[in-house]
Steps between C-alpha positions, in 0.01 A plus 500: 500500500377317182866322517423374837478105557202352588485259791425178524436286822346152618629258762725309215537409148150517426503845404772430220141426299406878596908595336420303185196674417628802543807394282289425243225755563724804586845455342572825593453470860766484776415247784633491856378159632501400883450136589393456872633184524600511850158488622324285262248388454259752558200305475435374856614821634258748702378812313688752755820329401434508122456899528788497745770336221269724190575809707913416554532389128260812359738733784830371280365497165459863564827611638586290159282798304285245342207667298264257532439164716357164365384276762606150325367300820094430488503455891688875516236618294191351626596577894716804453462721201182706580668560860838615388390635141488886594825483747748544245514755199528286231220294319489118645253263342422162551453156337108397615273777299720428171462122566107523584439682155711304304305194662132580444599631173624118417223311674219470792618160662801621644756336712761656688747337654702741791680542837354378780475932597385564166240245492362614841509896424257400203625788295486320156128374573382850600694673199384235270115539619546876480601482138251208409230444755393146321783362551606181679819435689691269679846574696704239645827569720804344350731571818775209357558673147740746656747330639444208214626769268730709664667175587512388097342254549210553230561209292505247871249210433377641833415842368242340205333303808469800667388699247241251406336494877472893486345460133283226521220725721514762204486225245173350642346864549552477039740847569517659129804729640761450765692886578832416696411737818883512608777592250716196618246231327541590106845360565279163550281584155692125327338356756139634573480497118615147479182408775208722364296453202596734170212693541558670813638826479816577729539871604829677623429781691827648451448533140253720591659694746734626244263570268359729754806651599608575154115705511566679803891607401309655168274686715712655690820600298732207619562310230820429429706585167797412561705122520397274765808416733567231643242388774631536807435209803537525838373202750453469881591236495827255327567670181684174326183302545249766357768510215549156438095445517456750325744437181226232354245786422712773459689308238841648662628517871449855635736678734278575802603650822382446851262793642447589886241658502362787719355491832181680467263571837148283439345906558663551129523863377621540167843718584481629123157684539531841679 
């Protein structure tokens, strides 16, 4: 079991940010990562079809014997983690409480820049007030970052102008932290950074994830010891694109195949419990 590959998902390449953290984090670790890009974006979609995809992709990562499940989507884990969390029987944590922390532990004027879903579930502003009760936050929907970057087209003139209008807001409100609140928008960090003043402090939720997942393998027994293989990646989607997209953060073009995944009833039961 300790030998087992983690898993991986988001809607696209975003979660590669989730992969290099553990990478450098976990050498030891095995990764199985699913890109949903078939279906994405995910955030304009409706909460029952976020759980809907979460439940096929958590229903093959476990005929796949995964031992544990890392959400690498913040709309996944603000809409479906605490619904689908106790259907499987493997640990599955998400991006938004590691994120929070990390954020109030950096500042109090916090920005967040999200989905459009993400943005409207409100998950990082509760988590964030739960943690830190005095602080202040503002969240503003990015819904053209997405396809900006899973297009490569992060260094378009176009992408600094819109990266300024979703900014600007967060830049008057004197923000003294901005946490990316989708794993897609790191990939934009030469940018934000290059429009925000030195002093405001960026936060990467995956970062955190990891480091949480690297607690909770230690707790209970899972850690690996042995050599990491190679990561394994499987899309819904074209599988040249993701690995042609995907070669400029990877740093080398991965061999990924394409997935169907399983047709699982909306009345989910988890067929591994008895």
């Amino acid at each position: 079991m300790n030998q087992n590959r983690i898993g991986i998902f988001d809607s696209g390449v975003g979660g590669l940010t989730v992969l290099r953290a553990i990478e450098r984090q976990l050498p030891r670790e095995s990764v199985l990562y699913f890109g949903d890009t078939a279906r994405l974006p995910y955030g304009n979609r409706s909460e029952a079809e976020i759980v809907q995809f979460v439940r096929e992709i958590l229903t093959w990562m476990a005929a796949e014997g995964v031992k544990m499940v890392l959400m690498a989507c913040n709309t996944s884990s603000a809409l479906a983690l605490e619904i689908v969390r106790d259907e499987v029987d493997f640990p599955i944590l998400g991006l938004i409480l590691p994120g929070a922390k990390a954020a109030v532990e950096a500042g109090r004027r916090i920005g967040v820049i999200a989905t459009a879903a993400t943005v409207a579930s409100d998950a990082y502003r509760r988590a964030m007030l739960e943690v830190e009760n005095t602080a202040s936050v503002w969240q503003i929907p990015c819904p053209k970052f997405v396809p900006l970057i899973e297009d490569n087209r992060i260094f378009d003139p176009y992408t600094e102008e819109v990266t300024w209008e979703y900014l600007a807001p967060l830049v008057d409100a004197n923000i003294d932290t901005l946490i990316y609140g989708c794993t897609h928008y790191p990939l934009l960090e030469p940018v934000v950074r290059s429009l925000l003043s030195d002093r405001v402090r960026l936060v990467d939720p995956a970062v955190h994830l990891v480091a949480a997942a690297a607690r909770e393998l230690e707790l209970l027994g899972l850690r690996s010891t042995s050599t990491a293989l190679p990561t394994r990646f499987g899309v819904s989607g074209d599988p040249d694109s993701f690995a042609n997209l995907s070669v400029r953060w990877l740093g080398y073009t991965p061999t990924v195949e394409k997935v169907v995944l399983p047709q699982v009833e909306p009345s989910f039961i988890n067929p591994l419990r008895p």
